[in-house]
DOGUKE-342837 format. One record per residue: chain; x, y, z of N, C-alpha, C in turn. Coordinates in Angstrom, 2 decimals. Example, Ala and Ser with C-alpha at 12.3 -4.5 7.8 and 13.67 -1.06 7.14 Angstrom:
   chain        nx        ny        nz       cax       cay       caz        cx        cy        cz
       A     13.19     -5.69      7.80     12.30     -4.50      7.80     13.20     -3.30      7.80
       A     12.85     -2.25      7.08     13.67     -1.06      7.14     12.90      0.03      7.87
END
This chain:
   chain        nx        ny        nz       cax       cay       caz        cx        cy        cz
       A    -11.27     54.41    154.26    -10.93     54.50    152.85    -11.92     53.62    152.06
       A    -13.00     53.95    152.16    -14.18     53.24    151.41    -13.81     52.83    149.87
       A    -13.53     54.00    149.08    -13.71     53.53    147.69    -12.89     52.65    147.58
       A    -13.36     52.14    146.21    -12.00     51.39    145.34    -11.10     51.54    144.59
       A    -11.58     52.69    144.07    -10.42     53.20    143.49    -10.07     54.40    143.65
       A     -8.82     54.71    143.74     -8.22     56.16    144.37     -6.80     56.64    143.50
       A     -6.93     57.71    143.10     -5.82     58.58    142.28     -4.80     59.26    143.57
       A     -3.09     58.92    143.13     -2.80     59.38    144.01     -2.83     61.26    144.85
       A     -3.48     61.22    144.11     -4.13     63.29    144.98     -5.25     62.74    145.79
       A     -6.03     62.09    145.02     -7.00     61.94    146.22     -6.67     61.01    147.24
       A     -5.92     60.01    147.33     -5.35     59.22    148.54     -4.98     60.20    149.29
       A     -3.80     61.38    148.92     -3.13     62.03    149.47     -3.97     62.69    150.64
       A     -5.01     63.31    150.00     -5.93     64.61    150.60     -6.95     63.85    151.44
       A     -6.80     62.17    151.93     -8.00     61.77    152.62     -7.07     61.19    153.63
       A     -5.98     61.02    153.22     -4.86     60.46    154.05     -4.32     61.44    155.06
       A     -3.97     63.12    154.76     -3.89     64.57    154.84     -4.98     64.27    155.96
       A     -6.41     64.19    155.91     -7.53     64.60    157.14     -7.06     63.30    158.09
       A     -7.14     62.01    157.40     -7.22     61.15    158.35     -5.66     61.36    159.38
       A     -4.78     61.59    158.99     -3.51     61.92    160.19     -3.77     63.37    161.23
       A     -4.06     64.62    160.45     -4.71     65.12    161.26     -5.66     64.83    162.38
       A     -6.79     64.28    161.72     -7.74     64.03    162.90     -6.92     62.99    164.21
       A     -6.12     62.54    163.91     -5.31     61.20    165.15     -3.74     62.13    165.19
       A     -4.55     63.45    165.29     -3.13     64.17    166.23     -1.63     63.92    165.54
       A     -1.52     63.90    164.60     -0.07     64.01    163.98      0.46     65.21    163.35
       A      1.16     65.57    163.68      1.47     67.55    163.59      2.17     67.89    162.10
       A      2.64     66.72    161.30      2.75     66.96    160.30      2.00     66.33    159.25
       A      0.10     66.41    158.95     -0.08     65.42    158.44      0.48     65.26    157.09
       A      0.51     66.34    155.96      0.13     66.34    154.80      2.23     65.75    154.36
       A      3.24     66.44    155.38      4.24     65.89    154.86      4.51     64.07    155.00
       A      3.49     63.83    156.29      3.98     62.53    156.38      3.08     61.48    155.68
       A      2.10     62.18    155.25      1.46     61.07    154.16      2.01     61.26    152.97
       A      2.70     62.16    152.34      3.48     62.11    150.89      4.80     61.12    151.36
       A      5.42     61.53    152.20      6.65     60.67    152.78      6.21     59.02    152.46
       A      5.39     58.73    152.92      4.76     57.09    153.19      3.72     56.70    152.30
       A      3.54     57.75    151.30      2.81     57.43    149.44      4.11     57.37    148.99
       A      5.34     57.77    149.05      6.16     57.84    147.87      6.68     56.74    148.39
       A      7.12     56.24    149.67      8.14     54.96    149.87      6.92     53.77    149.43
       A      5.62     53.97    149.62      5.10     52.47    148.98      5.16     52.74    147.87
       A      5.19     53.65    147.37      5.35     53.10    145.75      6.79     53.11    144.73
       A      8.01     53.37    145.74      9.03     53.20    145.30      9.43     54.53    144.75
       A      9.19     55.75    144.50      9.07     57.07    143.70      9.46     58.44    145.30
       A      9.91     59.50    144.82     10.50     60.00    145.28      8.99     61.59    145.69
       A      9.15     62.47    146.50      7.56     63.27    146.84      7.58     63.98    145.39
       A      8.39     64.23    144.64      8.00     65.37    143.55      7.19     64.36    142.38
       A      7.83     62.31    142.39      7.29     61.51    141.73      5.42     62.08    142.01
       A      5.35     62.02    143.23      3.72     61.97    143.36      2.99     62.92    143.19
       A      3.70     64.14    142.22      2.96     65.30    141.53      2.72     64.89    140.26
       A      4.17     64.29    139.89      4.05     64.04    138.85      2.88     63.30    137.96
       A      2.91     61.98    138.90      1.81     61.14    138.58      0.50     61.46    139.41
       A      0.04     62.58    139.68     -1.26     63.07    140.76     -2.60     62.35    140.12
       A     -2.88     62.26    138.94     -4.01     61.66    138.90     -3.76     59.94    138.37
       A     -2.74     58.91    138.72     -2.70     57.95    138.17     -3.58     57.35    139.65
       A     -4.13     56.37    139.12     -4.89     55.25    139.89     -3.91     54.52    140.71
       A     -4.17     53.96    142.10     -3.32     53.13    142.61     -3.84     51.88    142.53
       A     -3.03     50.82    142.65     -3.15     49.10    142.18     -3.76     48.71    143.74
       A     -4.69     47.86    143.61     -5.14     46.98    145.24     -3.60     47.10    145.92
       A     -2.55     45.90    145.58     -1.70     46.22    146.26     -0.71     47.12    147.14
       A     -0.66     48.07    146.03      0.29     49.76    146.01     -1.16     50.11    147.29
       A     -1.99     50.06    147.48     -2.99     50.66    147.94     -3.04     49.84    149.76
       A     -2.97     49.01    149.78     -2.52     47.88    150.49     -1.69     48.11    151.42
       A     -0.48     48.02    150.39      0.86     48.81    151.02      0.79     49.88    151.86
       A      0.10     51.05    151.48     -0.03     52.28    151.96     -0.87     52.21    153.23
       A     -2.04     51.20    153.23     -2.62     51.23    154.23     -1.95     50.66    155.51
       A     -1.16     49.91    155.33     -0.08     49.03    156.30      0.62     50.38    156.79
       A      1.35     50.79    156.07      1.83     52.52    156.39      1.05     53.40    157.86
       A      0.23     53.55    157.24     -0.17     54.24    157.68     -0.87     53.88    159.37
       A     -1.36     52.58    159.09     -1.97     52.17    160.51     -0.49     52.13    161.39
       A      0.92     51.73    161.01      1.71     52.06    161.69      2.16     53.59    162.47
       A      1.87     54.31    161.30      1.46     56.38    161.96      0.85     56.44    162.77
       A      0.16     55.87    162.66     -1.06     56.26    163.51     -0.90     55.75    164.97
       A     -0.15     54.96    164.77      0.12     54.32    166.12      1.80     54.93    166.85
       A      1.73     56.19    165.74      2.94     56.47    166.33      4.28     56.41    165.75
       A      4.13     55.38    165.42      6.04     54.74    164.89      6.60     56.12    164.19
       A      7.77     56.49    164.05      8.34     57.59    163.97      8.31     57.23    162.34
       A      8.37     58.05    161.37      8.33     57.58    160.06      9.67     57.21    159.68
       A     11.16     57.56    160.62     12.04     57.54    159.94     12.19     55.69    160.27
       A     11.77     55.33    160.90     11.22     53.78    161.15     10.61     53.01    160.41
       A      9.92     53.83    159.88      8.76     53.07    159.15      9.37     53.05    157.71
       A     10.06     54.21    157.45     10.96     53.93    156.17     12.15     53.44    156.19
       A     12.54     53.23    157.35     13.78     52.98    157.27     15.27     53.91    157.33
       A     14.76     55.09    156.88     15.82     56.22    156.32     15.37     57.28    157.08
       A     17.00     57.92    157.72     16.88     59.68    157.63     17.73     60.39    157.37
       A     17.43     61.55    156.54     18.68     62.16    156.18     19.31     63.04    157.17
       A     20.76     63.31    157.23     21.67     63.54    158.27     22.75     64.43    157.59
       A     22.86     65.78    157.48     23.89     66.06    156.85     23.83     65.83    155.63
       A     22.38     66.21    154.72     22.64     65.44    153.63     23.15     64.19    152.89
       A     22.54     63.59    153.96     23.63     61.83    154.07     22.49     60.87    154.29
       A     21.43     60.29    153.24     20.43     59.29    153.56     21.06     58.08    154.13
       A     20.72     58.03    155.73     20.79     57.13    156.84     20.40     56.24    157.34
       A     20.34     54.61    157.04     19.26     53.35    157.53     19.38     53.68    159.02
       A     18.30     53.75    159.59     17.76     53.60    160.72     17.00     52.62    161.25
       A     17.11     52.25    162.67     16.07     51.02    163.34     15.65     51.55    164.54
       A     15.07     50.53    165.22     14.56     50.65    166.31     15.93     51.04    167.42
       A     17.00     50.24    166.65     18.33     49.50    167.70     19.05     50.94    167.96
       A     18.76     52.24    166.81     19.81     53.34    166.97     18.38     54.81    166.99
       A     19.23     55.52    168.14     18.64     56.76    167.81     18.09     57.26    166.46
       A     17.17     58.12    166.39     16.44     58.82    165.19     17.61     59.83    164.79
       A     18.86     60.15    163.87     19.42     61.34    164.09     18.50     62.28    164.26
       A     19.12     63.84    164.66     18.27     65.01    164.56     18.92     66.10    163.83
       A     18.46     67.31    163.37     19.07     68.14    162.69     19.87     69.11    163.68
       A     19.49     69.18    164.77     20.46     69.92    165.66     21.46     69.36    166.31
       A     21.81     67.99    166.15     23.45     67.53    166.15     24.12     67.65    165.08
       A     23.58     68.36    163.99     24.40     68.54    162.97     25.75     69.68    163.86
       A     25.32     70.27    164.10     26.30     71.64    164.97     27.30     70.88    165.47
       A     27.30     69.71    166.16     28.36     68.67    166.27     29.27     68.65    164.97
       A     28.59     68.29    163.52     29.67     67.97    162.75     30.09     69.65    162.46
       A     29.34     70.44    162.24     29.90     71.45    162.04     31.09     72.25    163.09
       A     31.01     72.15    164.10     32.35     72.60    164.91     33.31     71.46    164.87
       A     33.43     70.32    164.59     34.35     69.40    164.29     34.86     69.82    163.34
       A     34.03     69.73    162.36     35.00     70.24    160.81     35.69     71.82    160.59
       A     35.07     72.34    161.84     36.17     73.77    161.99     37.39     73.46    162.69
       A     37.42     72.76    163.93     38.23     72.24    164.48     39.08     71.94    163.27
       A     38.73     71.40    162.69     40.08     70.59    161.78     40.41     70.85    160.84
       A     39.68     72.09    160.35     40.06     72.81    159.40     41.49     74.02    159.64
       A     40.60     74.31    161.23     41.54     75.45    161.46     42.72     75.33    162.14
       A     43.23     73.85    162.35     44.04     73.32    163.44     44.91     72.34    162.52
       A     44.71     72.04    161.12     45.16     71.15    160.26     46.93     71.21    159.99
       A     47.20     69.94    160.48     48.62     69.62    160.24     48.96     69.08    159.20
       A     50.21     68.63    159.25     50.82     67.48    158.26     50.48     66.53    159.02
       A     50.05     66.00    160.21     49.57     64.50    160.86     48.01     64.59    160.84
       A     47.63     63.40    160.71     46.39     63.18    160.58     45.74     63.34    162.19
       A     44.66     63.76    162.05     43.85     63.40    163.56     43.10     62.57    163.96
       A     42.85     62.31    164.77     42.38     61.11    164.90     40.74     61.31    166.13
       A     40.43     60.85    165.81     38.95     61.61    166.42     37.85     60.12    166.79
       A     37.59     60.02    168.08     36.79     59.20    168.68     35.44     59.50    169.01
       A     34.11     58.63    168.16     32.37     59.39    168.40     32.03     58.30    169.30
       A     31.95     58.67    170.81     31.15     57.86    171.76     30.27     57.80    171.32
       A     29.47     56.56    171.66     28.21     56.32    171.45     27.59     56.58    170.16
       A     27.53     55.86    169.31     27.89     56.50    167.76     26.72     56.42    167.18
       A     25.48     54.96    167.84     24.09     54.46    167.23     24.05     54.25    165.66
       A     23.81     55.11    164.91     23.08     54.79    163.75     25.05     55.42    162.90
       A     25.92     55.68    163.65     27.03     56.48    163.31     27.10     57.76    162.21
       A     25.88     58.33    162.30     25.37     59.88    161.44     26.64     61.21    162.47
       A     27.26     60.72    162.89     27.96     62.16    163.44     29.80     61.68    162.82
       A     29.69     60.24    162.69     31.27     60.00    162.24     31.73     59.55    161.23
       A     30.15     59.46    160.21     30.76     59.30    158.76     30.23     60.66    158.55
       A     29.43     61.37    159.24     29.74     62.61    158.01     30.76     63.31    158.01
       A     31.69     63.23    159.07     32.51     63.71    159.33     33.72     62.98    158.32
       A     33.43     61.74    158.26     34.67     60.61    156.96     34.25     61.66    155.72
       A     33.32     61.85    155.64     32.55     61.96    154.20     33.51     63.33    154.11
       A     33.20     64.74    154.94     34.03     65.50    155.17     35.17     65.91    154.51
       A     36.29     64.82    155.66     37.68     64.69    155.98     38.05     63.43    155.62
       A     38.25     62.63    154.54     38.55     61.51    154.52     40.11     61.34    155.01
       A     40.78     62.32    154.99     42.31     61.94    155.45     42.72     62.06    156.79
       A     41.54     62.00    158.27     41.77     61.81    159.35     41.27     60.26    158.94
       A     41.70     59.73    160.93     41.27     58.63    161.63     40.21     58.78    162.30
       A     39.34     57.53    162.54     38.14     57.54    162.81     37.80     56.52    163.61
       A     37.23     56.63    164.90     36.94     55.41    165.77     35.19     55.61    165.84
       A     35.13     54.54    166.47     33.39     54.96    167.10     33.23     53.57    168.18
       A     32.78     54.13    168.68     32.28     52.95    170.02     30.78     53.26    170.52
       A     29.95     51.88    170.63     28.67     51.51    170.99     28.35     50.68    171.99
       A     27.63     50.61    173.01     27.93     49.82    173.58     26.84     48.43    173.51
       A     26.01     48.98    172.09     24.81     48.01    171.34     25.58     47.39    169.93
       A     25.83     45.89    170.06     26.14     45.67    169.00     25.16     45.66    167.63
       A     23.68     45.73    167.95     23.06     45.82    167.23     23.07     47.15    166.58
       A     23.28     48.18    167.22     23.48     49.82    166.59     24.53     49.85    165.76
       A     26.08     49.26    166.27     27.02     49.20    165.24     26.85     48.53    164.02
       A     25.72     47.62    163.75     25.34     46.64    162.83     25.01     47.99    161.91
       A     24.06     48.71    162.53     23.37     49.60    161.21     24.64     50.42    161.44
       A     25.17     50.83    161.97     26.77     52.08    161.34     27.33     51.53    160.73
       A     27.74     50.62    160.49     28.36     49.76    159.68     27.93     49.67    158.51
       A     26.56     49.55    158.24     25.72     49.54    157.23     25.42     50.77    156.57
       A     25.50     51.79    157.71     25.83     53.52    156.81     27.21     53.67    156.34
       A     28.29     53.27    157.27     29.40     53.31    156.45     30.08     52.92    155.03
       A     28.98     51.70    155.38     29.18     51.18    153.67     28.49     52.15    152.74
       A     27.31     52.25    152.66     26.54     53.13    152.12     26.96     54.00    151.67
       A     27.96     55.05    152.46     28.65     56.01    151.96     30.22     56.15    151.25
       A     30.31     54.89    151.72     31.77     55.02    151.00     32.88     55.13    151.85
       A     32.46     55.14    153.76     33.63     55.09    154.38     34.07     54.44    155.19
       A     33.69     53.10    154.66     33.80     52.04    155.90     35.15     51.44    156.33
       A     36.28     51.49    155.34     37.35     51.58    155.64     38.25     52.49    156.46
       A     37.35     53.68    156.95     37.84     54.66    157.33     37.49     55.12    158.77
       A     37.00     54.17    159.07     36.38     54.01    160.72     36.50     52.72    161.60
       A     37.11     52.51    162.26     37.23     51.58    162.75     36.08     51.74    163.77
       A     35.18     50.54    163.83     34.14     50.30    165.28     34.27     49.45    165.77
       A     33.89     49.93    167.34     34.36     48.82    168.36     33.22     49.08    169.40
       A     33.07     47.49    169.98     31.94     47.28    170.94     31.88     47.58    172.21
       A     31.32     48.28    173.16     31.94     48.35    174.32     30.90     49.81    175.19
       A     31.29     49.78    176.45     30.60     50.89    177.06     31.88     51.94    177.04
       A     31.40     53.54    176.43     32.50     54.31    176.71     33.72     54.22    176.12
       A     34.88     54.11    176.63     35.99     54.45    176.59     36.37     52.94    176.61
       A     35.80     51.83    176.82     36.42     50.48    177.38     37.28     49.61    176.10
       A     36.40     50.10    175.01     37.23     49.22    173.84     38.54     50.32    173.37
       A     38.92     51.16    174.11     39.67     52.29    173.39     40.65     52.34    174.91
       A     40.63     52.05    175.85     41.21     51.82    177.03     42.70     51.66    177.33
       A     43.42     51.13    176.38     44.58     50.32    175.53     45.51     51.28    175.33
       A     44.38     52.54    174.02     45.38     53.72    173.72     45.85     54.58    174.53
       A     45.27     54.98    175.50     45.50     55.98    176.07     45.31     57.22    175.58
       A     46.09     58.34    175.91     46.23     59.70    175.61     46.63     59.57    173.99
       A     45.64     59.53    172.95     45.63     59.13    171.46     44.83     59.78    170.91
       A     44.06     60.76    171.08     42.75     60.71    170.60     42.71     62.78    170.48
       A     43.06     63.32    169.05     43.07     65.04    168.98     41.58     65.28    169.15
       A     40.32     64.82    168.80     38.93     65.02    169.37     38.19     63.81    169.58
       A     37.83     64.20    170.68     36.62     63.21    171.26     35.11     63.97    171.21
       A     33.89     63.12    170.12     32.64     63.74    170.11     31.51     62.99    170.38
       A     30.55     63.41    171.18     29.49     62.06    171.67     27.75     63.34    171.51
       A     26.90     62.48    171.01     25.75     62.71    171.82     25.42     61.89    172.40
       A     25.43     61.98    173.68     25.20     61.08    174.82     23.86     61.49    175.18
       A     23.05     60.35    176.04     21.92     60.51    176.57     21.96     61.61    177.71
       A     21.23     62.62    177.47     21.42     63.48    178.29     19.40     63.73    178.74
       A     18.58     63.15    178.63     17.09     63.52    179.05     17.30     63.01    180.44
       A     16.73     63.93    181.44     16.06     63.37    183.05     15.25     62.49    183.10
       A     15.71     61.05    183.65     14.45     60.16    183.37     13.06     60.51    183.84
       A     12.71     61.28    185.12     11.60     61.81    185.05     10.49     62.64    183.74
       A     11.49     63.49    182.91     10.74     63.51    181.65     11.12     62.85    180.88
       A     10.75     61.57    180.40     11.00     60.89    179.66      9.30     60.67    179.29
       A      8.86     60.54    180.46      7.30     59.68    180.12      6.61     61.52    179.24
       A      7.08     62.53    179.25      6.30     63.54    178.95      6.58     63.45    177.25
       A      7.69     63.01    176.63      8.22     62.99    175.47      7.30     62.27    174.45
       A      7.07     62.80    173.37      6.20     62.19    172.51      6.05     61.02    172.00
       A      5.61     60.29    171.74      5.03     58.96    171.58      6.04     58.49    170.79
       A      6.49     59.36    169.93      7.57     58.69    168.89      8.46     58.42    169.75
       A      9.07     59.46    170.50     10.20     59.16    170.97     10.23     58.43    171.88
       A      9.34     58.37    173.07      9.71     57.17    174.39      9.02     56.50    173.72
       A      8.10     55.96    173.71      7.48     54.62    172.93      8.57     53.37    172.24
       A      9.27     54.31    171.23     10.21     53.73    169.77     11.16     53.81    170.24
       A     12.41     54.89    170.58     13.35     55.27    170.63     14.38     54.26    171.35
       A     15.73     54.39    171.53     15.88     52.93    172.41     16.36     54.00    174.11
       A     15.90     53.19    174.49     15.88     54.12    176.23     17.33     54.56    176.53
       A     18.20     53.39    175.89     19.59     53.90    176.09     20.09     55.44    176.02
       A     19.77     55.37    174.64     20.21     56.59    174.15     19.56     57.93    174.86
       A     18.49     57.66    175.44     18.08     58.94    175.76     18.32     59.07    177.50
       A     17.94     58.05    177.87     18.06     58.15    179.55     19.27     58.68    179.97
       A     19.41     59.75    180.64     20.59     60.97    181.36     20.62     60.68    182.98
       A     19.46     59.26    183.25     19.30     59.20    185.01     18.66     60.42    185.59
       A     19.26     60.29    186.65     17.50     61.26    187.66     17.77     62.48    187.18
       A     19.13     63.56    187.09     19.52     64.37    186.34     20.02     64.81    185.12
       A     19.68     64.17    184.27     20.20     64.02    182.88     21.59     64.19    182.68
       A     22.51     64.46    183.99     23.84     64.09    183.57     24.79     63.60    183.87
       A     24.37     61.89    184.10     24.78     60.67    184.72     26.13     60.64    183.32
       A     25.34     60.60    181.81     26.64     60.53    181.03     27.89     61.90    180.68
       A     26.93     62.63    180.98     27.77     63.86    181.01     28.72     63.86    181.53
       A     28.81     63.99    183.02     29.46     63.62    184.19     30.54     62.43    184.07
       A     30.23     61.91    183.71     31.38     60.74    183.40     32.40     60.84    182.18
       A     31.71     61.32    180.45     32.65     61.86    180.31     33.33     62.95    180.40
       A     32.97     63.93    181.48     34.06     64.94    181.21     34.96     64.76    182.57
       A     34.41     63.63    183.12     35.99     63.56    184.47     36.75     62.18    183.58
       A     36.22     61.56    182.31     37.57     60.92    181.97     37.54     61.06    180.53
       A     37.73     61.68    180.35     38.14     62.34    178.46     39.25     62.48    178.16
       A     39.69     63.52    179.23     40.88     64.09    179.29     42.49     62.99    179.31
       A     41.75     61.74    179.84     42.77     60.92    179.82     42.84     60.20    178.43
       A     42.01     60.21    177.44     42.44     59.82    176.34     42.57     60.90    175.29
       A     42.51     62.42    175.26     43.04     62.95    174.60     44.48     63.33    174.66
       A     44.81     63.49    173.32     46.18     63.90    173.03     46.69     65.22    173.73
       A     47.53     65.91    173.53     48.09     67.64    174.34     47.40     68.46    172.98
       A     46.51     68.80    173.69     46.06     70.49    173.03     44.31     69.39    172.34
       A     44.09     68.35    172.95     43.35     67.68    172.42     41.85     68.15    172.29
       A     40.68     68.25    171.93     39.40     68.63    172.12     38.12     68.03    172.29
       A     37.35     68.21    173.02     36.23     67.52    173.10     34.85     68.40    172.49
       A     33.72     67.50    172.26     32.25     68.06    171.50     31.28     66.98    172.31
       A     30.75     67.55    172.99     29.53     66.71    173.63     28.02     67.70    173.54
       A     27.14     67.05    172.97     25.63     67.73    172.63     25.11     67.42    174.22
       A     24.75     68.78    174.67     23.71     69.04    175.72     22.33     69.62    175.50
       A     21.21     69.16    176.46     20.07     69.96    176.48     20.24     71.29    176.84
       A     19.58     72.00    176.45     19.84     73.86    176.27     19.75     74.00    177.75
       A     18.98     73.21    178.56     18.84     73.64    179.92     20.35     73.40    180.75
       A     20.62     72.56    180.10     22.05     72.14    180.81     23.64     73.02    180.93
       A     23.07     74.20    180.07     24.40     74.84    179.99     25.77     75.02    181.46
       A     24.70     75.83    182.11     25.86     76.12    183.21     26.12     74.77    184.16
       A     25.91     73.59    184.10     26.01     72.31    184.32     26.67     72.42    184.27
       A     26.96     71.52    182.80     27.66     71.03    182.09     29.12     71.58    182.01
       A     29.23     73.14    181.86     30.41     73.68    181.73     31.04     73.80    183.34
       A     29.63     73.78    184.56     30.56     73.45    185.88     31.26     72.12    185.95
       A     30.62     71.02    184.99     31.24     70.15    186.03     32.42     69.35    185.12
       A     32.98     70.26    183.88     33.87     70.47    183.25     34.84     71.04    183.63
       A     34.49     72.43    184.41     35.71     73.09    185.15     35.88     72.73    186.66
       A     35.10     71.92    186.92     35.61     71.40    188.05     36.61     70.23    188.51
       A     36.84     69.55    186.79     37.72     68.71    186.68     39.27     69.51    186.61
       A     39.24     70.84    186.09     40.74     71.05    185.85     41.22     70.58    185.24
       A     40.93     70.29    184.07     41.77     69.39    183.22     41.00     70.04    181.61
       A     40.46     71.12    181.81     39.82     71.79    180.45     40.18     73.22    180.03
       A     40.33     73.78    179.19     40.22     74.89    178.79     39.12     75.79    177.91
       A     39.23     76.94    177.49     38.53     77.24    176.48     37.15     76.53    176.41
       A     36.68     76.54    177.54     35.33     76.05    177.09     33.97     76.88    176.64
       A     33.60     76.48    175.48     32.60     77.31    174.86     30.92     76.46    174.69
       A     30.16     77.49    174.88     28.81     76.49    174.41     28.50     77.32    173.05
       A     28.07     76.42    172.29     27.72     76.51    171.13     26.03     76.42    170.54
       A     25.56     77.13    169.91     23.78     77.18    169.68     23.40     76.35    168.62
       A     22.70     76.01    169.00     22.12     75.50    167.62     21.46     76.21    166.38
       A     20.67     75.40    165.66     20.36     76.15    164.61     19.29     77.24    164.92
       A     18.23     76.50    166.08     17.36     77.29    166.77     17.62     78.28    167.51
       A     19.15     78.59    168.36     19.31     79.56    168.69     19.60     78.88    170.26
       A     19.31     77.61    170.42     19.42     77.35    171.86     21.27     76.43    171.99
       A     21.31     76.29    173.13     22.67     76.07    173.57     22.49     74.57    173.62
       A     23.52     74.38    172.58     23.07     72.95    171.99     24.08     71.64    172.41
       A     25.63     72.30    172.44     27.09     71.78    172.16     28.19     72.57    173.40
       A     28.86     71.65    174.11     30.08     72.22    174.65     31.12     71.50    174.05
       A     31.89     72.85    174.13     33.61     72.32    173.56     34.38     73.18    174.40
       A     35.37     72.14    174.54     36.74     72.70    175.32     37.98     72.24    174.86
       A     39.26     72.35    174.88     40.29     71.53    174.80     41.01     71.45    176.30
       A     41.67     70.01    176.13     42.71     69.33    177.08     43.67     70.36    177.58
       A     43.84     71.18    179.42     44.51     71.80    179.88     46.07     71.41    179.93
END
């Protein structure tokens, strides 16, 4: 970036080659993304103002940005934020990146409870909750269910906590620290849905996964062990003991995992109705069943 002075179009369009050339597959969105957060302004701001000059500093800023891209860091890191359900989300290092294909999670939840809706409230438990993008959107939703979430990173519940506030539903979730089921152990058979994305990747491909993701990501969340379904496997031989009668479960699988997943669901006997569900892409994203 030789010159000294630069209009933000032309930052944009030298910023645009320079991410390209260092292999980044989205350059031109992720240099507007990381022009608009240094300068505080939103991507349509930086049409607006296309030919204003940037300040040494503002300029500064951006360059700090960017040598972080380049090295990878996932941008929703580097800003801090991702949106989830239409739900702008603080993110860290400490919690998964959400993705747009666990949205299908909140979306068969909120059918669930639409189409199953009593005079009693339900009460619904998100294993492993990280950045908690699957159980406030679901507050945001349904504010007149119950809401648990369990992490077994207290640092991840720090930022759910910090989305909950954000949105307005922090009263409406209780979080608790713990591996699994351990801080929830107490209730027992309490719980009308249980929903998790659990780490489900084979640690063998882990090292093939893009720089953003094994590099940044926290290993927790993604590591599934030698078969990716060390967590799988565990919850679906004990779920069943903390749901309620007629209770349901939502766990996000890799598309490869289908007939797994649903074997080693019916091999517990303790499931019904089990369905896999696609994502937005078309691949098999979600199993659900309810309590036999």
């Amino acid at each position: 970036m030789p010159r000294e002075t630069w209009t933000i179009l032309e930052v944009l369009k030298w910023t645009t080659s320079y991410l390209r050339s260092n292999g980044i597959e989205q350059p031109r969105l992720d240099a507007e993304i990381l022009l608009a957060h240094a300068l505080g302004i939103d991507r349509v701001g930086l049409y607006l103002r296309y030919d204003q000059p940037l300040t040494d500093s503002e300029l500064s800023a951006y360059k700090g940005l960017i040598r972080r891209r380049i090295r990878r860091e996932p941008i929703a890191y580097i800003t801090g934020l991702r949106e989830f359900w239409s739900l702008d989300l603080f993110v860290t290092p400490d919690v998964m990146i959400p993705r747009p294909e666990t949205e299908i999670l909140v979306e068969a939840a909120l059918s669930l409870i639409t189409n199953k809706k009593t005079t009693n409230h339900w009460t619904v438990l998100d294993l492993g909750t990280g950045s908690g993008a699957i159980v406030i959107a679901l507050a945001c939703k349904e504010p007149a269910q119950k809401y648990y979430a369990t992490d077994v990173s207290k640092a991840a519940l720090g930022v759910a906590r910090k989305n909950a506030y954000r949105h307005g539903v922090e009263g409406m979730i209780t979080f608790l620290n713990g591996y699994w089921f351990e801080p929830v152990r107490n209730l027992g058979r309490y719980f009308d849905m249980i929903i998790s994305n659990p780490p489900y990747i084979k640690r063998s491909h882990l090292k093939n996964l893009a720089p953003e993701i094994n590099e940044y990501e926290p290993r927790i969340a993604l590591d599934g062990g030698e078969d990716g379904l060390t967590a799988l496997r565990y919850l679906a031989k004990h779920s069943a003991e903390y749901l309620s009668p007629d209770g349901s479960i939502l766990f996000e699988i890799d598309h490869e995992q289908r007939d797994a997943v649903v074997g080693l669901l019916a091999e517990t006997k303790r499931y019904k109705d089990i369905v896999v569900l696609k994502d937005y892409s078309g691949l098999d994203r979600a199993v659900q069943a309810r309590v036999a």
